[in-house]
KOLKESE-845416 format. One line per field, with one value per residue (C-alpha): residue number from 0; residue in one letter; x, y, z. Coordinates in nm, 2 decimals. Layout:
% KOLKESE-845416
num = [NUM; ...]
residu = [A; ...]
east = [X; ...]
north = [Y; ...]
up = [Z; ...]
//
This chain:
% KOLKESE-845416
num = [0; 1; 2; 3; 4; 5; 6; 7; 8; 9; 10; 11; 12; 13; 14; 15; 16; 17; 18; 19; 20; 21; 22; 23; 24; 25; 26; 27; 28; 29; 30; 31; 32; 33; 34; 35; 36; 37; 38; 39; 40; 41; 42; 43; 44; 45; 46; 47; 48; 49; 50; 51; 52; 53; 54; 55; 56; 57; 58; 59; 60; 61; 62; 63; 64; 65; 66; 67; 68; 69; 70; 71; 72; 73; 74; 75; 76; 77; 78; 79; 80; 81; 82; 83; 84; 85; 86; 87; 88; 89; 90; 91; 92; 93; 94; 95; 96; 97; 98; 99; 100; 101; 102; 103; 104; 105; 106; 107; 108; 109; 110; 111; 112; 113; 114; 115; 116; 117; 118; 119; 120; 121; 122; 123; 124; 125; 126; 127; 128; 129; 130; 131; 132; 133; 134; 135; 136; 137; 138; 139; 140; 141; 142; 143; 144; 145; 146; 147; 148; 149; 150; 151; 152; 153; 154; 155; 156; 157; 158; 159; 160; 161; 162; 163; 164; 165; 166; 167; 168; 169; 170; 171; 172; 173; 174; 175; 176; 177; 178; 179; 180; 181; 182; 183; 184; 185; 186; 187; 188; 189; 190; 191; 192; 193; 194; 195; 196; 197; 198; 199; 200; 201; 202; 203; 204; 205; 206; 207; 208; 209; 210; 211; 212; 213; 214; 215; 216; 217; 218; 219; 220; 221; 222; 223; 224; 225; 226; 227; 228; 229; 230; 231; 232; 233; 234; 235; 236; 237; 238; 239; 240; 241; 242; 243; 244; 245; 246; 247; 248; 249; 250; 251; 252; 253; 254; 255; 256; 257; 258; 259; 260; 261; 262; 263; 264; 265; 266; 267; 268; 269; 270; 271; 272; 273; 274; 275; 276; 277; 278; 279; 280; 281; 282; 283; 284; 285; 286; 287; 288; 289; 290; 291; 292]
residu = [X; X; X; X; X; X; X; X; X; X; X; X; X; X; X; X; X; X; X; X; X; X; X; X; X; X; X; X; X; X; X; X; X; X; X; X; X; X; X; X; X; X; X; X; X; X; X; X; X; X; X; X; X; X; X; X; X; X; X; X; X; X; X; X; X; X; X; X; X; X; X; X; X; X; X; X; X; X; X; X; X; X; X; X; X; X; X; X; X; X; X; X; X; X; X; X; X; X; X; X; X; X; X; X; X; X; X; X; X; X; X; X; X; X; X; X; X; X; X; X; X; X; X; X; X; X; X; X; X; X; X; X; X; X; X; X; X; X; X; X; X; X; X; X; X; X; X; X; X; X; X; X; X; X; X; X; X; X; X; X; X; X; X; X; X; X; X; X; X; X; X; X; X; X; X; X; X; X; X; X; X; X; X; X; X; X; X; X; X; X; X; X; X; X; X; X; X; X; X; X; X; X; X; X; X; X; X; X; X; X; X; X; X; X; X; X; X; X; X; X; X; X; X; X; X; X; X; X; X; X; X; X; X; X; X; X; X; X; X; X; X; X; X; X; X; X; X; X; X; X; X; X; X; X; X; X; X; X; X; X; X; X; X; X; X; X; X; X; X; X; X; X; X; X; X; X; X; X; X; X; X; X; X; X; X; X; X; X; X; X; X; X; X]
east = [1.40; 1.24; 1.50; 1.43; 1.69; 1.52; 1.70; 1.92; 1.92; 2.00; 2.27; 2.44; 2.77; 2.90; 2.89; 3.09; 3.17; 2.81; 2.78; 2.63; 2.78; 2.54; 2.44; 2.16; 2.17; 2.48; 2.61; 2.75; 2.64; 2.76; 2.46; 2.45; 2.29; 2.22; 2.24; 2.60; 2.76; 3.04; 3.38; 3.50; 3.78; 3.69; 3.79; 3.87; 3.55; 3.47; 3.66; 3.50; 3.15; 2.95; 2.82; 2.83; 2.59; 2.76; 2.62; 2.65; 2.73; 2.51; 2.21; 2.10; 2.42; 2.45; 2.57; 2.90; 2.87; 3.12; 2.91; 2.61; 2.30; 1.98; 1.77; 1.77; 1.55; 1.57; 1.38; 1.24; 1.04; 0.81; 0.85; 1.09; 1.14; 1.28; 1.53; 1.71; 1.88; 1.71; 1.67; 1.82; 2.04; 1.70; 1.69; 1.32; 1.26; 1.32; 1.46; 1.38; 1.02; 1.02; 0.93; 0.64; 0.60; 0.63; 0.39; 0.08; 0.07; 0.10; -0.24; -0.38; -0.31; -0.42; -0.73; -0.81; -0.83; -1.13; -1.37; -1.47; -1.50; -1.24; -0.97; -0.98; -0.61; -0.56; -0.23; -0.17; 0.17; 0.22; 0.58; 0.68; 0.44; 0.67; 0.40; 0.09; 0.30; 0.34; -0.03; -0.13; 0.08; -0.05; -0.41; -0.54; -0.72; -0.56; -0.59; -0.28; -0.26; -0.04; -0.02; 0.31; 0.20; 0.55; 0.54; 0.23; 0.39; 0.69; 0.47; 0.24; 0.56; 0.67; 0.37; 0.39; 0.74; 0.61; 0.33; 0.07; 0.02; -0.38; -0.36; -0.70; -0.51; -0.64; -0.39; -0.48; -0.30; -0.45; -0.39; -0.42; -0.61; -0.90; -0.93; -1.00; -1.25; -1.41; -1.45; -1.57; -1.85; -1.89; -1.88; -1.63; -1.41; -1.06; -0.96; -0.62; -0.40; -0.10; 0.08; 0.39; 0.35; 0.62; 0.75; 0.63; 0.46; 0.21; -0.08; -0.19; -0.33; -0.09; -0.23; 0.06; 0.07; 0.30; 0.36; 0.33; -0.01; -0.19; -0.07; -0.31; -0.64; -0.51; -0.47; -0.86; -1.04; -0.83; -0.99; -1.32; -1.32; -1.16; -1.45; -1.59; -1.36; -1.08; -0.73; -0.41; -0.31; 0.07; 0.21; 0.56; 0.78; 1.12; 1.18; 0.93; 1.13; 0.90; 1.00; 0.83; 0.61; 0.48; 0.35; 0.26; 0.02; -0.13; -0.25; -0.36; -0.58; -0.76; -0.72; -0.71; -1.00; -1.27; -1.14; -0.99; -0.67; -0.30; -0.06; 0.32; 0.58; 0.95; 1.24; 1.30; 1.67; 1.86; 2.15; 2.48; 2.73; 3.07; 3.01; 2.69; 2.51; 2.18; 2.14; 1.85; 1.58; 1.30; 1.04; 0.68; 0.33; 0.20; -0.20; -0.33; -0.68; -0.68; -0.89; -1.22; -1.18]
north = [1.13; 0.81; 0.56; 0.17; 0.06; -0.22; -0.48; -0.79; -0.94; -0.63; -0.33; -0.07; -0.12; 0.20; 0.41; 0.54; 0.65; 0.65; 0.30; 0.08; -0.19; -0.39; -0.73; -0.91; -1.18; -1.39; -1.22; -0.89; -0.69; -0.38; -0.20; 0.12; 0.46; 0.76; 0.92; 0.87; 1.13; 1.13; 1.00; 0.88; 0.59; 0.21; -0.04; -0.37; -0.51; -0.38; -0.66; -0.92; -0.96; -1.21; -1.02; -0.64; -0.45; -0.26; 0.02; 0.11; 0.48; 0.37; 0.35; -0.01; -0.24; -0.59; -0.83; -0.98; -1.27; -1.39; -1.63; -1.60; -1.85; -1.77; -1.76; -1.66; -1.57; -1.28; -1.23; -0.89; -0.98; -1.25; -1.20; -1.40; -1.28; -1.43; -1.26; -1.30; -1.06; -0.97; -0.65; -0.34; -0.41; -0.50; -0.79; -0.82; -0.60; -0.20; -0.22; 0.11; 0.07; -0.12; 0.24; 0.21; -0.16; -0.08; 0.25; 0.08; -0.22; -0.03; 0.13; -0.19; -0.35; -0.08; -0.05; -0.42; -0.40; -0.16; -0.34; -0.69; -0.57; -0.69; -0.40; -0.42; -0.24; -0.20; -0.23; -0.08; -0.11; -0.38; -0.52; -0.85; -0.77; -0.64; -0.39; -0.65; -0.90; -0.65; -0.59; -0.92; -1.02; -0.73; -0.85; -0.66; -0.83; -0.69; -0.69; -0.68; -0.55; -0.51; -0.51; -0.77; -1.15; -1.24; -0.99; -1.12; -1.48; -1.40; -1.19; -1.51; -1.73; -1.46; -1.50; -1.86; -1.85; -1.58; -1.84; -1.60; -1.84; -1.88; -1.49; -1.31; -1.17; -1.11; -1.15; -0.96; -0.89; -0.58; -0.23; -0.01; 0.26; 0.05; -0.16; 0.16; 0.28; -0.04; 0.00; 0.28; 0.19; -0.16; 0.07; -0.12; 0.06; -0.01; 0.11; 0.17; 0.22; 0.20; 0.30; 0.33; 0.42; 0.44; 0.75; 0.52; 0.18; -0.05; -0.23; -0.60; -0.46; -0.22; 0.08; 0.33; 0.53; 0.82; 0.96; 1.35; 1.26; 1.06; 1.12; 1.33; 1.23; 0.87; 1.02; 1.15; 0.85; 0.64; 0.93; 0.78; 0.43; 0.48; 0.41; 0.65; 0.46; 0.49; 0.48; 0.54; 0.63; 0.57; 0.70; 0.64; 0.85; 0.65; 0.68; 0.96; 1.20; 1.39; 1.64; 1.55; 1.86; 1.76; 1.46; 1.68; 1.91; 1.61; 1.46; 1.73; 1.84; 1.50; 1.35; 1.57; 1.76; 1.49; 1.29; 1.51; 1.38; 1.47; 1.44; 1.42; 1.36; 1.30; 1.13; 0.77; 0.62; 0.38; 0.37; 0.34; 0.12; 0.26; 0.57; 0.63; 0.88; 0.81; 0.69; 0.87; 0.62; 0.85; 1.02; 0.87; 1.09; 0.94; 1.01; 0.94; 0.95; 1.16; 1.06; 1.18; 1.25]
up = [1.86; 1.90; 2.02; 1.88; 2.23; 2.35; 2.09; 2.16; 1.85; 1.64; 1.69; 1.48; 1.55; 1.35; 1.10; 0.85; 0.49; 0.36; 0.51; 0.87; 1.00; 1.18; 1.35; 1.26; 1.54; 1.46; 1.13; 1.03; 0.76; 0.59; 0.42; 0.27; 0.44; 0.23; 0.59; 0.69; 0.54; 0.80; 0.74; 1.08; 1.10; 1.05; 1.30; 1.26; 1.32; 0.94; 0.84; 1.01; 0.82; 0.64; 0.38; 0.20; -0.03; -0.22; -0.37; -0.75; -0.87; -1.16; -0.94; -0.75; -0.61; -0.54; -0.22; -0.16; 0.01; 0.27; 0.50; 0.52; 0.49; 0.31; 0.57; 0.95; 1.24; 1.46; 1.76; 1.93; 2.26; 2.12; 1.78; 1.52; 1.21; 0.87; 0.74; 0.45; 0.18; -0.10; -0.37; -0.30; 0.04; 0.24; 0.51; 0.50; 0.86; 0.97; 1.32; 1.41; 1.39; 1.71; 1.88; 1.74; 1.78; 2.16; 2.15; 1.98; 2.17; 2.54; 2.37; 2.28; 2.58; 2.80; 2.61; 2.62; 3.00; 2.96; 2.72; 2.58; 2.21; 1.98; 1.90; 1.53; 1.35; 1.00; 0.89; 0.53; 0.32; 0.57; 0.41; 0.60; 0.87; 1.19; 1.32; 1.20; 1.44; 1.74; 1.73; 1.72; 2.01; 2.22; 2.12; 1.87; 1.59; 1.28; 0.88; 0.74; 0.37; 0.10; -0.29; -0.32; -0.25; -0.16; 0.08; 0.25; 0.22; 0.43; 0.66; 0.72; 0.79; 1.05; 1.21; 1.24; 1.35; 1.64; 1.74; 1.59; 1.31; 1.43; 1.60; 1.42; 1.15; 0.80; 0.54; 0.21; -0.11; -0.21; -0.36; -0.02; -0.15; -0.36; -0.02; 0.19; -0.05; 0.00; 0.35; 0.36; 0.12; 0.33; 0.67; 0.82; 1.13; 1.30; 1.60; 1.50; 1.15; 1.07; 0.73; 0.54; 0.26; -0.04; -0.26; -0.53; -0.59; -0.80; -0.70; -0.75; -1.07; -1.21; -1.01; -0.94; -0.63; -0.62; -0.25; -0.36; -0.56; -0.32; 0.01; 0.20; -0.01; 0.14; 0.52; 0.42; 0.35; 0.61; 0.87; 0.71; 0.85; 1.20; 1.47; 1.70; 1.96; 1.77; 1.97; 1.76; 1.41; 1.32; 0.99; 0.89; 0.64; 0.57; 0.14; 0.13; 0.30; 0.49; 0.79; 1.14; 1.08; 0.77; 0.91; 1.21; 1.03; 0.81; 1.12; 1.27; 0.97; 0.94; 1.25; 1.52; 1.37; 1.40; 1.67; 1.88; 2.11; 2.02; 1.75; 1.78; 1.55; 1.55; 1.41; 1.42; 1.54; 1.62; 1.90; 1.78; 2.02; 1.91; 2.03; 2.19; 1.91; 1.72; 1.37; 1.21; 1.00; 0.92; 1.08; 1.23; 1.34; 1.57; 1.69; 1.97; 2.16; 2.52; 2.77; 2.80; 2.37]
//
């Protein structure tokens, strides 16, 4: 497993009862976790929060709020990042996916000390940008795409509040597969791509993308526009449920193939401080070019 440990700002403080109690910087929330299936006993810091989603046994939930502003920052190295609560118990960031935060950008940044030429990263399903962000500080020059313009918004202000606000990042509101077929008709390349993708979404447009449909004709044409120097590839399964493996062999089939190098793939977690154990978010493939590939 893939341990996201190098937070200050951010810490599972337990688990229980289908639920996480964590802290976001200065507040505590309790969030739901279809992966806490355990029962173990609650301390009294359960009772010491500043907000709770509750979830709803009719499907969706709502917050309670105890005291807790609107808005907030968190930082993670040299990133800050708005957060604030909003549809379906999300904060507006996936902690765990600082692993890979830190794995891409020791690539970029050992890369950048070989060549001149810009290390171009396409980040696809790019949510409020934390992996655009990590990029970008590292020094990668990165597009940063995704189908909801309020999601884009907040992934601009992030940048800004991280002093990336002129970093050479392309914001675009786009449906992720129409924009990859585009590039590959324009013959444009990346050096690095990064998705993470839903179980289900719509595009700008209306277009609907269902994870079982589309999944691995996606992983084909993405293969299509990474350059000949091409360093990483990064896909992340969180709601679509897929094992390590899966992700595993996808890679390996389209990836590994034509470029070469190795793919690896694990679970992603976060450490729990009550008692030392590991909270499982998801899984992540991860490709990467060997040298000499």
């Amino acid at each position: 497993m893939w341990l996201a440990d190098n937070w200050k700002d951010y810490e599972v403080i337990d688990t229980s009862g289908g639920e996480k109690l964590e802290r976001w910087g200065d507040f505590i929330l309790i969030r739901p976790d279809p992966q806490v299936i355990w029962n173990t006993p609650k301390d009294k810091k359960w009772k010491n929060i500043n907000a709770h989603y509750h979830r709803s046994k009719k499907g969706g939930g709502q917050w309670e709020f105890i005291d807790l502003p609107e808005q907030w920052t968190i930082n993670y190295k040299s990133l800050t990042f708005n957060l604030k609560p909003f549809s379906f118990k999300h904060t507006g960031l996936f902690p765990e996916q600082a692993a890979n935060w830190d794995w891409f950008s020791s690539i970029i940044r050992n890369a950048k000390k070989d060549t001149d030429r810009p290390i171009k990263v396409l980040n696809l399903f790019a949510y409020t940008g934390g992996a655009t962000l990590a990029a970008a500080a590292a020094g990668a020059h990165v597009t940063h795409v995704d189908a909801s313009k309020g999601m884009v918004t907040w992934a601009k202000e992030n940048a800004i509040s991280s002093g990336l606000g002129d970093a050479p990042i392309r914001w675009l509101v786009d449906d992720c597969i129409k924009f990859v077929k585009r590039e590959i008709r324009r013959g444009n390349k990346y050096d690095g791509i990064i998705m993470d993708p839903p179980s289900y979404g719509r595009g700008p447009g209306g277009e609907i993308w269902k994870i079982e449909d589309c999944f691995y004709d996606f992983v084909q044409l993405c293969s299509q526009i990474l350059s000949d120097d091409a360093l990483f590839v990064l896909i992340n399964s969180y709601t679509t449920g897929f094992a390590p493996s899966v992700l595993s062999y996808m890679i390996s089939t389209e990836i590994v193939s034509k470029f070469g190098g190795n793919v690896v793939a694990d679970e992603l977690g976060l450490p729990v401080s009550k008692n030392g154990l590991a909270l499982p978010c998801g899984s992540s493939g991860r490709w990467e070019r060997r040298q000499g590939d």
